[in-house]
SELO-307533 format. One line per field, with one value per residue: residue in three letters; x, y, z of N, C-alpha, C in turn. Coordinates in steps of 0.001 Angstrom, whole numbers, plus 500000, padded with zeros to 6 digits. Layout:
% residues N
aa c(ALA,...)
n.xx c(X,...)
n.yy c(Y,...)
n.zz c(Z,...)
ca.xx c(X,...)
ca.yy c(Y,...)
ca.zz c(Z,...)
c.xx c(X,...)
c.yy c(Y,...)
c.zz c(Z,...)
END
This chain:
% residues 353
aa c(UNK,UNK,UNK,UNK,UNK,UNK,UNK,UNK,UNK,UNK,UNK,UNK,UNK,UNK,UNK,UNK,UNK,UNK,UNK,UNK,UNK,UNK,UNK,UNK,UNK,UNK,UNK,UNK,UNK,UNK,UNK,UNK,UNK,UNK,UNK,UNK,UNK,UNK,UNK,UNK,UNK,UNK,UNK,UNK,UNK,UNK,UNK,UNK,UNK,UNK,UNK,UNK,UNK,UNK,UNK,UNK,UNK,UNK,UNK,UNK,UNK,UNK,UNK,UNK,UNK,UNK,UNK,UNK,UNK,UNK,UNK,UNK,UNK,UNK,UNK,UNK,UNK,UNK,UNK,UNK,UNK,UNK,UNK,UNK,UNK,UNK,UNK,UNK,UNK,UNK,UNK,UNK,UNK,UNK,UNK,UNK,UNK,UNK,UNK,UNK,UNK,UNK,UNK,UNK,UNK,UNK,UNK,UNK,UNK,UNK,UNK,UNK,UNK,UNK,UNK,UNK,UNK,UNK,UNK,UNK,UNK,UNK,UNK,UNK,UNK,UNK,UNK,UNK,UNK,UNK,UNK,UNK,UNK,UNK,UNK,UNK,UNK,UNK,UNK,UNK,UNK,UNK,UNK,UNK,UNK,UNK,UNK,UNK,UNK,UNK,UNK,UNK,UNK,UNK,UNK,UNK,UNK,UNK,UNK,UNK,UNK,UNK,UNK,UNK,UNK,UNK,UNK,UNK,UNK,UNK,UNK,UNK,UNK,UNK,UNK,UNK,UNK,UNK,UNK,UNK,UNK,UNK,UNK,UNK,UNK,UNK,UNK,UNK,UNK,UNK,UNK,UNK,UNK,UNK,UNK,UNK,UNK,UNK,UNK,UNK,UNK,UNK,UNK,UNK,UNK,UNK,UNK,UNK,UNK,UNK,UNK,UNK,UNK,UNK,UNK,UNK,UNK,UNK,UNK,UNK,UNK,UNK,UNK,UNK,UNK,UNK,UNK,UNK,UNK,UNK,UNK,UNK,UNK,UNK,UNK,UNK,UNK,UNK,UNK,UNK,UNK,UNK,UNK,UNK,UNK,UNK,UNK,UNK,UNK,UNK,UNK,UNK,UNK,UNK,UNK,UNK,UNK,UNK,UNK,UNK,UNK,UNK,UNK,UNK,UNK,UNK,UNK,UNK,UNK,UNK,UNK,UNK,UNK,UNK,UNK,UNK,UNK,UNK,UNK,UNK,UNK,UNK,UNK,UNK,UNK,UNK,UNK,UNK,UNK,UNK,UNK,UNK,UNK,UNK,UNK,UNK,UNK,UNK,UNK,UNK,UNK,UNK,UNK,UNK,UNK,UNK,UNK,UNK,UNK,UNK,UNK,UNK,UNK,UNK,UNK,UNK,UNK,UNK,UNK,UNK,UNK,UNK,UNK,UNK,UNK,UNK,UNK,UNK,UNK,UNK,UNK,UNK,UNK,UNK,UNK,UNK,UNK,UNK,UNK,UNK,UNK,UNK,UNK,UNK,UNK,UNK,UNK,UNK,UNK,UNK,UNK,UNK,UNK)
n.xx c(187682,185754,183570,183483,182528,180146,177992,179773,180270,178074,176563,178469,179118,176145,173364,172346,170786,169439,171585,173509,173971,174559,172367,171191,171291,173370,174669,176455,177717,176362,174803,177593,179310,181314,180545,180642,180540,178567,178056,179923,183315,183341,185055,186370,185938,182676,183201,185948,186339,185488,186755,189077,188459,188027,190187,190838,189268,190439,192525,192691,191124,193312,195479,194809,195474,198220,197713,197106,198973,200183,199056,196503,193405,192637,190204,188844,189751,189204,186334,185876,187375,185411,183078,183610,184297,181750,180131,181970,183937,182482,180065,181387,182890,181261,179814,181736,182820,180669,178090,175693,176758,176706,179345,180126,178350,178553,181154,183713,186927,188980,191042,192132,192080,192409,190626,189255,190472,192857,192777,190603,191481,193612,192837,190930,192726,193727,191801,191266,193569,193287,191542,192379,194544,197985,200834,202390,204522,205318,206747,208888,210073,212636,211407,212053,212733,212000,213024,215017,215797,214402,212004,212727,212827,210294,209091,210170,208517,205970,206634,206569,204021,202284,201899,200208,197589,197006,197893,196333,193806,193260,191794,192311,195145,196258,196675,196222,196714,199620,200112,199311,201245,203940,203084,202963,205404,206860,206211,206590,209470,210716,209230,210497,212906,213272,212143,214339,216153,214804,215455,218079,218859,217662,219555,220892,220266,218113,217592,215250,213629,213403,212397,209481,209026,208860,206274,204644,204491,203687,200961,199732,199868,198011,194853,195485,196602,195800,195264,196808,199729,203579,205223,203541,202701,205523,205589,203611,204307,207021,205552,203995,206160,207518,204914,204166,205994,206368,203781,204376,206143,204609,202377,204285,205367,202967,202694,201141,200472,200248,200729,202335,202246,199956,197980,199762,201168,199693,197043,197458,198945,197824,195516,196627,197331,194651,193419,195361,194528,192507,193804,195647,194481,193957,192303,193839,195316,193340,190795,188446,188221,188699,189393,191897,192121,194563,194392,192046,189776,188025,185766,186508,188560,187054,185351,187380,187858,185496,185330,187441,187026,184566,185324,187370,185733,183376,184847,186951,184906,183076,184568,185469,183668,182793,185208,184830,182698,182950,185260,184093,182204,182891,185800,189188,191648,194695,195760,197608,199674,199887,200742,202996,204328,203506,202225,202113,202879,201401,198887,198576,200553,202884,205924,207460,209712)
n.yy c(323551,323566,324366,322225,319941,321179,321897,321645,318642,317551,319279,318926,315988,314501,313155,313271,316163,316879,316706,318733,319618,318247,317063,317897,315954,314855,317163,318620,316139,314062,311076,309783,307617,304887,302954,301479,303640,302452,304353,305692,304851,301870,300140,301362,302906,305615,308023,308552,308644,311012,312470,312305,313302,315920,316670,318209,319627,321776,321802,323097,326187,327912,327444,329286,331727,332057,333947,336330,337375,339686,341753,341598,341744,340819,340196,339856,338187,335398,335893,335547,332935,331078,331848,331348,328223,327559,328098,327498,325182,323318,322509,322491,319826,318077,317791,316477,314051,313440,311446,310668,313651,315347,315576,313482,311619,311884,310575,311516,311195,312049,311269,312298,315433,316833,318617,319492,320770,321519,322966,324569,325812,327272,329058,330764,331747,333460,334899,336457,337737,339682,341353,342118,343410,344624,344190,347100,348581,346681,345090,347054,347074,345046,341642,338993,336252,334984,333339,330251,328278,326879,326749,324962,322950,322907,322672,319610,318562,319010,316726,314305,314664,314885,311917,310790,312267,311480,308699,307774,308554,306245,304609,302388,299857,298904,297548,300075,302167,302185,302081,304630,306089,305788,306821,309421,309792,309635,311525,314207,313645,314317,316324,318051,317613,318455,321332,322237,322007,323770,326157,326536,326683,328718,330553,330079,326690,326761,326338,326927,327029,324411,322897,324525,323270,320593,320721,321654,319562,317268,318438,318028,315415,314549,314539,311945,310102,307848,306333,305578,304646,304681,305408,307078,309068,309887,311278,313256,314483,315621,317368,318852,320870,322769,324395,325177,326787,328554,329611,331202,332431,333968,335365,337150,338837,340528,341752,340351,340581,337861,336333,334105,332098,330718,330109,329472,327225,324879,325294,325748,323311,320902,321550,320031,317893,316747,316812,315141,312586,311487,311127,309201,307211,303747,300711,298749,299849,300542,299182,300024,302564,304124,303804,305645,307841,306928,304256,302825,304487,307195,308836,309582,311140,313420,314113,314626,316937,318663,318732,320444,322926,323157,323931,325571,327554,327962,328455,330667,332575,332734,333227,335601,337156,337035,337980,340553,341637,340916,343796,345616,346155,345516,345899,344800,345672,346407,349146,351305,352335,350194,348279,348630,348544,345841,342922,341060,342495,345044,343565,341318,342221,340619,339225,337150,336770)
n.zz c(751512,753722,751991,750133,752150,753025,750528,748053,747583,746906,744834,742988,742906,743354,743094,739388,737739,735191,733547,734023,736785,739957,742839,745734,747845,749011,751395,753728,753754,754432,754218,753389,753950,755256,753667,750335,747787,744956,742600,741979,743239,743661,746011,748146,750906,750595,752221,751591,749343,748579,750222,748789,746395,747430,747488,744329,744717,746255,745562,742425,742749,743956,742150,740702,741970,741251,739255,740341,741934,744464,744041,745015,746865,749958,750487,748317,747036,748848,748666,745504,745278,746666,745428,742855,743224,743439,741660,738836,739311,740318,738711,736184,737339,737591,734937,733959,735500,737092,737452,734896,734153,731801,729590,730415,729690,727265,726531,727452,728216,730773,733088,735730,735820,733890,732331,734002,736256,735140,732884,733208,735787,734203,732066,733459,735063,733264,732861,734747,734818,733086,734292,736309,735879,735284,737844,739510,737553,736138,733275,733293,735409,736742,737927,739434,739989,743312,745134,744030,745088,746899,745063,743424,745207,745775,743550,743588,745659,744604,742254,743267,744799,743118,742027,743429,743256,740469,739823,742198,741362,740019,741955,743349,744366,741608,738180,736272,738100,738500,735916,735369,737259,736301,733547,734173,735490,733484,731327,732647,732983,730415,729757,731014,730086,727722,727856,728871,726834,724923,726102,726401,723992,723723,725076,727398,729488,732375,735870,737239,734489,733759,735901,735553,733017,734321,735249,733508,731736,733970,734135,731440,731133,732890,732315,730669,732263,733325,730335,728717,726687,728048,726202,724920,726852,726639,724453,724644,726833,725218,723402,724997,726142,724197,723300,725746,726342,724179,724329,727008,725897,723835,725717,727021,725218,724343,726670,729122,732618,733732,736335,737212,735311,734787,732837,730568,731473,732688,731583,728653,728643,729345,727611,725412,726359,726805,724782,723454,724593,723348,720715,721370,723349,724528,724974,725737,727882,729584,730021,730905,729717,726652,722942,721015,718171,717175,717415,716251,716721,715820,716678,719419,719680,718473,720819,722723,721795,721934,724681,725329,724388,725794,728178,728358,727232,729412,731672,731346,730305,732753,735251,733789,734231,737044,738300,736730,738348,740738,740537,740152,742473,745076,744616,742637,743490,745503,747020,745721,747519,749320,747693,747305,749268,749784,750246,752366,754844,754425,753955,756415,757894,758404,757562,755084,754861)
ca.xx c(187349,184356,182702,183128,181470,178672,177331,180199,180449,176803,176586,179353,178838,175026,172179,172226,169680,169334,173170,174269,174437,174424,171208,171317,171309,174797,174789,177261,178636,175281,175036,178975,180020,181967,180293,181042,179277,178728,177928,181916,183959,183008,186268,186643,184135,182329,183983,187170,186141,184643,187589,190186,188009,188004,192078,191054,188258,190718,193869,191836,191348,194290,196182,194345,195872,199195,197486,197300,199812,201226,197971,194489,192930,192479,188444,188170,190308,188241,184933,186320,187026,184017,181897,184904,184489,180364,179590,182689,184295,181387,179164,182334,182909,179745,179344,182899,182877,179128,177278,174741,176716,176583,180662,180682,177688,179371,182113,185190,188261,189656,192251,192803,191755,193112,189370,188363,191008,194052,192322,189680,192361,194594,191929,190290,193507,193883,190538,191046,194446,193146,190470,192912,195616,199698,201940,203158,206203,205701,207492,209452,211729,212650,210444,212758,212436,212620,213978,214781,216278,212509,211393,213421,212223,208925,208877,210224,207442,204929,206375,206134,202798,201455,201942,198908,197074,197569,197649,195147,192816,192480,191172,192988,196053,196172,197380,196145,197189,200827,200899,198925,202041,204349,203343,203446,206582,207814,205810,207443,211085,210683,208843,211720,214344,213088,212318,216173,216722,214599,215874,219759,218553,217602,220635,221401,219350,217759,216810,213714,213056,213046,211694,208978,208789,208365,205256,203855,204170,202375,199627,199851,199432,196831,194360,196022,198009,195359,194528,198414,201380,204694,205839,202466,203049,206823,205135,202714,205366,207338,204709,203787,206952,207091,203919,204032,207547,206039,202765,204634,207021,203628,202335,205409,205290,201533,202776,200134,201099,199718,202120,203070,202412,199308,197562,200615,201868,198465,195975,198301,199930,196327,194376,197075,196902,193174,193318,196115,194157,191774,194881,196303,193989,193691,191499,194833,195786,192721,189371,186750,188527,188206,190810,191533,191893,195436,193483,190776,187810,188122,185317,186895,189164,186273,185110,187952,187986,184630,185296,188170,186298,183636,186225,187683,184375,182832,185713,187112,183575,182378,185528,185661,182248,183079,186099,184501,181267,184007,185853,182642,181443,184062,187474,189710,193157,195304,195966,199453,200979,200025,201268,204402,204881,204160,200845,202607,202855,200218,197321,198578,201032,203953,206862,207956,211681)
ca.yy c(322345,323732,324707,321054,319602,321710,321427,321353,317489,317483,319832,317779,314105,314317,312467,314318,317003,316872,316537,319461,319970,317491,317124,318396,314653,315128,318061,318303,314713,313308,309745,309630,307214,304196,302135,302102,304343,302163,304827,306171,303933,300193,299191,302173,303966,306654,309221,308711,309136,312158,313474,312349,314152,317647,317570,318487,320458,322817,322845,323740,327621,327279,327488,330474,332517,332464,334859,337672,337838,340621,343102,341605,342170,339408,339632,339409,336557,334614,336109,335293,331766,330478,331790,330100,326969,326920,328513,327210,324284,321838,322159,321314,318373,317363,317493,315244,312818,312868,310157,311918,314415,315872,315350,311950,310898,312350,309972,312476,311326,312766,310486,312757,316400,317749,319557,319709,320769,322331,323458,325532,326672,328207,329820,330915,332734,334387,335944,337200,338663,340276,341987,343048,344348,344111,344365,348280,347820,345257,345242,348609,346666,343072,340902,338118,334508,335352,332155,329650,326759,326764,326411,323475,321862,322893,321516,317842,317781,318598,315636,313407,314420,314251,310888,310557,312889,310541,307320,307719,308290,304631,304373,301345,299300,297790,298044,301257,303092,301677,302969,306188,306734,305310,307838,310842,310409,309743,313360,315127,313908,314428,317891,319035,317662,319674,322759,322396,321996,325375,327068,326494,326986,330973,331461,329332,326495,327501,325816,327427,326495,323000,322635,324852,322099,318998,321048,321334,317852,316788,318715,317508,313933,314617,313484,310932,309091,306263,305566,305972,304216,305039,305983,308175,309884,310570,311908,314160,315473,316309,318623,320331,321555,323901,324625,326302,327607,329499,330538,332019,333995,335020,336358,338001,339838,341146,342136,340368,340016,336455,336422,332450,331256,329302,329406,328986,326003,324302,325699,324921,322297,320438,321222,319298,316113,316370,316200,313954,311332,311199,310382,307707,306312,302575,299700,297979,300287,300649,298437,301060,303722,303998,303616,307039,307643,306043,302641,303162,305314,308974,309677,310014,312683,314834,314249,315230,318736,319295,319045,320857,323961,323974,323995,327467,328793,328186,328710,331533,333424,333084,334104,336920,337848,337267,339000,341922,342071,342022,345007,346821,345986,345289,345952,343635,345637,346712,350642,351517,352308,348708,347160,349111,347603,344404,342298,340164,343461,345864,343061,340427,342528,339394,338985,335902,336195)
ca.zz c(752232,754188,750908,749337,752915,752919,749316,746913,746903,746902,743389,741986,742897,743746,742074,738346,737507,733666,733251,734454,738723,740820,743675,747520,748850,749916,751809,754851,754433,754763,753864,752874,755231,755301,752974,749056,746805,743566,741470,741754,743512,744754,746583,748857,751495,750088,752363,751007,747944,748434,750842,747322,745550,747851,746924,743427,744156,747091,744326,741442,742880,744070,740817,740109,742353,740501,737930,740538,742940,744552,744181,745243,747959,750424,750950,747083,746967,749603,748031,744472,745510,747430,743977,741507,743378,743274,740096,737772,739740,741012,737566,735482,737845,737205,734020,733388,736187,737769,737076,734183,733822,730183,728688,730865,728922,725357,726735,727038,728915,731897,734072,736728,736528,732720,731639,735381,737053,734971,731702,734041,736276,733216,731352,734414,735537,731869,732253,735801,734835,732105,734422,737248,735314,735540,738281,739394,737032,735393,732213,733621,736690,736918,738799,739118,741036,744453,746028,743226,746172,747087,743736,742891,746519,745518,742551,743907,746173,743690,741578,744142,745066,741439,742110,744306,742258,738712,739904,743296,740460,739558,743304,743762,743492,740390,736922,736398,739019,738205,734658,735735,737893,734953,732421,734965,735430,732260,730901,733674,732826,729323,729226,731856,729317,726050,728261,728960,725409,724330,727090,725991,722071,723457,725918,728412,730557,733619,736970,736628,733296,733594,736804,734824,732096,734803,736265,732372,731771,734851,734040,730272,731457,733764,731780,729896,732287,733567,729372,727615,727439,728225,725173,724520,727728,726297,723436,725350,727248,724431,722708,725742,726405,723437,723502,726955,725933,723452,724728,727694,724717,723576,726701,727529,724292,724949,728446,730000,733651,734456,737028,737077,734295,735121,731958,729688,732418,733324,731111,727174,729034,729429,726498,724737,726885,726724,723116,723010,724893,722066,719606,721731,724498,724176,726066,726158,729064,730647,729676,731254,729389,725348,722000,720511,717000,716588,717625,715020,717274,715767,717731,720322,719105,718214,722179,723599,721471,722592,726030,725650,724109,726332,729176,728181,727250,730569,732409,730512,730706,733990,735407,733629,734758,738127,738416,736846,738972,742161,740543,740447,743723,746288,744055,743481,743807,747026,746957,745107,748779,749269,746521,747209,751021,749770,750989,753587,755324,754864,754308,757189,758954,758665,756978,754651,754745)
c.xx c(185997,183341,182180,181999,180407,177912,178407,180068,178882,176820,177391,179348,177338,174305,171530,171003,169890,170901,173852,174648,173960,173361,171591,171546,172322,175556,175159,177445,177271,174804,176364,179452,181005,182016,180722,180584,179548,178386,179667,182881,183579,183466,186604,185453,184171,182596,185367,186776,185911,185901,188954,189696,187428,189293,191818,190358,189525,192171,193604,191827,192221,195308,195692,194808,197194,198688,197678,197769,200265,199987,196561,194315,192246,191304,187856,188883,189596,187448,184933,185892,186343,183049,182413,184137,183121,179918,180626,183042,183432,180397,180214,182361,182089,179130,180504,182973,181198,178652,175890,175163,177275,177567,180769,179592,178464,180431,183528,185891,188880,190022,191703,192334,191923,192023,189440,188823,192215,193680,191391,190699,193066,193607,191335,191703,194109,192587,190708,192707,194475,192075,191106,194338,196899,199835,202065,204496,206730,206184,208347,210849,211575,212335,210934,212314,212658,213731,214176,215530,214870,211687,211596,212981,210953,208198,208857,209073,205897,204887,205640,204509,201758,200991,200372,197684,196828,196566,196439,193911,192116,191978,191670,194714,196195,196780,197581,196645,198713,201143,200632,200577,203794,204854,203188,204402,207452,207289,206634,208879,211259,210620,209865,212732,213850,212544,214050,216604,216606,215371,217675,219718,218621,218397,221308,220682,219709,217689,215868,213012,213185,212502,209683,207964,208589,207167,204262,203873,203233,201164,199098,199261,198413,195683,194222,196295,196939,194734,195667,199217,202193,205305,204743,202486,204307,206450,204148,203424,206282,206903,204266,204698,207208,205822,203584,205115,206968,205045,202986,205390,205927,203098,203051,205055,203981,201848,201855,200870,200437,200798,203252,202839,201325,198325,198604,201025,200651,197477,196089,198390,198641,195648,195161,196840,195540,193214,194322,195639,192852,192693,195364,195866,193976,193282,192542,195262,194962,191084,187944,187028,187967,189287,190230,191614,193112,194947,192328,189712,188628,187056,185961,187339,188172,185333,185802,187927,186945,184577,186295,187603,185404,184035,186269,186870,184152,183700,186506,186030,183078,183439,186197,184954,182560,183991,185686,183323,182385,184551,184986,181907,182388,185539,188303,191118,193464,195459,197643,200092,200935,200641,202698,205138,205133,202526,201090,202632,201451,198691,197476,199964,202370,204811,207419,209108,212356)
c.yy c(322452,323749,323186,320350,320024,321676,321534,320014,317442,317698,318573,316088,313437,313739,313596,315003,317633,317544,317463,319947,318509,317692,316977,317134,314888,316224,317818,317219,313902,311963,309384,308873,306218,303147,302360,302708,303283,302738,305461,305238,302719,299228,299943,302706,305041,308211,309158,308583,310306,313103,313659,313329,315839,317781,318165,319571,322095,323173,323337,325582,327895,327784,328792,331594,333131,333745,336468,337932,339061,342145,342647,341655,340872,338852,339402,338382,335623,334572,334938,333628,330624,330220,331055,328909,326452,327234,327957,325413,322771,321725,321533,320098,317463,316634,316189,314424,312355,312125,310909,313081,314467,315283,314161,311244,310864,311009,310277,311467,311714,312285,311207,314431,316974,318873,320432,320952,322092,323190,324780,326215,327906,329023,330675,332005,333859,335517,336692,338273,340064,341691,343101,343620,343975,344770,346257,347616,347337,345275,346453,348135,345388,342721,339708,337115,334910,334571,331104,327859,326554,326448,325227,322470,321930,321981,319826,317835,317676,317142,314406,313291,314494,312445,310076,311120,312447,309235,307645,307800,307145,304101,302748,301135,298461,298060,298883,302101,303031,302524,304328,306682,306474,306689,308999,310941,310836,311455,313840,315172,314431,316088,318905,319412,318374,320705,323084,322826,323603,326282,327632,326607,328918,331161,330045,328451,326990,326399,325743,327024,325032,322127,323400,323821,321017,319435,321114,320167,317345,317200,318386,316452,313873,313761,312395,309713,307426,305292,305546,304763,304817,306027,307107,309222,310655,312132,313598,315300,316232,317432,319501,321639,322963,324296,325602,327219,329029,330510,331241,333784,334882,336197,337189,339414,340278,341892,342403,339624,338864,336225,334932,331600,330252,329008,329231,327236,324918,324179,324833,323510,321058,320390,320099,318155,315851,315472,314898,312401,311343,310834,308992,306766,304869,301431,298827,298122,300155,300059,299508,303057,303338,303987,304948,306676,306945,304204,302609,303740,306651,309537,310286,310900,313789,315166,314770,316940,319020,320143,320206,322257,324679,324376,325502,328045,329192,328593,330462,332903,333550,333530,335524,338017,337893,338409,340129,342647,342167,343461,345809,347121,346279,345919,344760,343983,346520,348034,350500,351302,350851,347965,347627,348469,346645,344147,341349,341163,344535,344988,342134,341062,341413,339513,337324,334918,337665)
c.zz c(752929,753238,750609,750647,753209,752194,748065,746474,746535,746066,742287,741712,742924,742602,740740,738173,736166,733044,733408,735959,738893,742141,745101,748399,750038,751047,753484,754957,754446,753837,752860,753770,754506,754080,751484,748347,745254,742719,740751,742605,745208,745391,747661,749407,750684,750655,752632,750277,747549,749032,749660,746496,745859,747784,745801,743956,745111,745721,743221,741973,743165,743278,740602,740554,741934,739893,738320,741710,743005,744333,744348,746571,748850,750338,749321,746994,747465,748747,746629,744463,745999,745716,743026,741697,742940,742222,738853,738011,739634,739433,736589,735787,737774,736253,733391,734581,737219,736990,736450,733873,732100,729046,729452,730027,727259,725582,726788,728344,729728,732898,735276,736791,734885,732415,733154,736275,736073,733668,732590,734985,735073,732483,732224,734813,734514,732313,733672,735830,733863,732625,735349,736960,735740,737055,738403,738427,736400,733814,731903,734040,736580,738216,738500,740002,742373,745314,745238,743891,745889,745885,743200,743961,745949,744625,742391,744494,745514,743079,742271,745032,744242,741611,742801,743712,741136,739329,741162,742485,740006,740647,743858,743766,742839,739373,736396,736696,738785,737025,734697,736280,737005,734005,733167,735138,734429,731307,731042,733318,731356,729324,730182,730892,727929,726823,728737,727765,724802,724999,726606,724677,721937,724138,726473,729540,731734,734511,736910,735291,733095,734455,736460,734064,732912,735138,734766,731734,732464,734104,732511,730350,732133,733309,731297,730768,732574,731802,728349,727564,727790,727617,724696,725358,727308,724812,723643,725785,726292,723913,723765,726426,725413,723351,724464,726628,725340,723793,725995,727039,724435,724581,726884,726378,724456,726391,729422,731756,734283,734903,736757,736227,734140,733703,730433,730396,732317,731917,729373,727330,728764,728325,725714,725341,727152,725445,722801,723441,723807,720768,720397,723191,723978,725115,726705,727676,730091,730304,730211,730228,727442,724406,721345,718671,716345,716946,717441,715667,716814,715999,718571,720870,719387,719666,722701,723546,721914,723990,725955,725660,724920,727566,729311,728310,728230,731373,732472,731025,731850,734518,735091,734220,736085,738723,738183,737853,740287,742177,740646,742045,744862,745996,743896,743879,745338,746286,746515,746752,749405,748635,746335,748568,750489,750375,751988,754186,755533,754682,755519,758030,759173,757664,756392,754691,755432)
END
């Protein structure tokens, strides 16, 4: 939050600089006031627009932290995420919703956050799990759910605050914003109910596994939901449910410890509803938006894969780089007798439960 008021919105929303950063204008809030910005939204002051748009930019790293729970070290975490946010975060944002920036000129797609937001998170937490290694244990002792009440609360209030997240996207209330919040839900119930299904195909459903599946839906639809229907959203949700299913089986079998799942959940979950809003966007839903290739543009298609690609890349790569230039420099793991206390304990001295 401090970051985005000091110069993240600035990088990201600022007056373009040959389509890739955004220009210093904005720096600390400075001329964000009350009035509307008509380059991004001309119905609302321009700092609420800017403060809607520091929810993505603070849950975006955020997500990333799933990947390495339970062994980093707090001051690389901070560190980590300050550089995430200004070197990965704000130039993405830039390039898909700044005004000039690069994939908003190409004309890609992105509702709500899918490239920006959950595609860069999941890839982004692949490459940093890959740098700081498993778990003491991990594929030795079971590392089971700790509190799975909490998980299932957790999970409702996510849904319910997807909701704001989706639809708040169409910056109004209007038609939009209605079906935005429409086809989020309908994802969500869907990709819950066929992660039920797989789940009871290999044993027995879970709690967890279908509360799981409503959280890879959301992020499925993400992109999609202000340019879908109903039934395209059902569709969305459907495929991302296997999809993550699987690419968690995969992980597992690799015994890579991405602890939560964030780029099987987020990361899978996403590229597909990127791409899928290039099969089934349509002007019907949303007139400033575009028709994918099932409503004759197969451009569009071949926009969304772009973005999607260059998502990972950048995301993917600098994250890796980062992460490794911390391990070299600073470290990024807690000492075994640390990671044997616990980090609620020996890094903050408190207890959870």
């Amino acid at each position: 939050g401090v970051q985005w008021v000091l110069y993240g919105y600035s990088l990201s929303f600022g007056p373009d600089i040959s389509g890739l950063i955004g220009g210093l204008n904005f720096l600390g809030f400075q001329g964000v006031g009350a009035q509307p910005n008509m380059a991004y939204a001309k119905t609302i002051p321009h700092e609420l627009f800017a403060s809607f748009q520091m929810m993505f930019a603070v849950i975006t790293p955020a997500l990333i932290t799933g990947a390495f729970v339970e062994r980093v070290k707090f001051k690389s975490f901070l560190l980590f995420s300050l550089l995430w946010a200004t070197l990965v975060y704000d130039p993405l944002c830039h390039w898909v919703w700044g005004q000039g920036g690069w994939l908003k000129e190409m004309g890609v797609l992105d509702f709500a956050g899918g490239t920006v937001v959950h595609i860069s998170a999941g890839f982004s937490a692949l490459a940093f799990a890959l740098v700081i290694g498993p778990r003491k244990g991990h594929g030795q002792v079971p590392m089971e759910p700790n509190n799975i009440p909490l998980t299932v609360l957790g999970t409702g209030l996510l849904w319910v605050g997807w909701f704001g997240f989706n639809a708040g996207s169409a910056l109004g209330a209007n038609g939009v914003a209605v079906n935005a919040l429409v086809t989020t839900n309908t994802s969500a119930a869907t990709a819950g109910l066929v992660w039920m299904l797989l789940s009871w195909l290999d044993g027995r459903p879970s709690t967890l596994g279908i509360a799981t599946g409503m959280v890879v839906g959301l992020a499925a639809v993400t992109p999609a939901c202000g340019f879908v229907t109903p039934l395209a959203a059902m569709v969305i949700g459907a495929v991302s449910a296997p999809l993550a299913y699987y690419a968690m089986r995969f992980r597992e079998r690799r015994r890579l410890d991405e602890s939560l799942d964030v780029w099987a959940c987020h990361g899978m979950g996403s590229t597909w509803g990127t791409i899928a809003t290039g099969l089934f966007a349509t002007v019907a839903v949303n007139a400033d938006g575009a028709n994918g290739l099932f409503f004759g543009n197969p451009a569009q298609l071949g926009i969304q894969i772009t973005a999607v690609i260059v998502t990972i890349v950048f995301s993917f790569g600098m994250t890796y780089g980062l992460a490794k230039a911390l391990n070299m420099s600073i470290g990024l793991r807690v000492s075994p007798i640390e990671e044997d206390v616990g980090l609620d304990i020996s890094s903050h001295g408190e207890r959870s439960y």
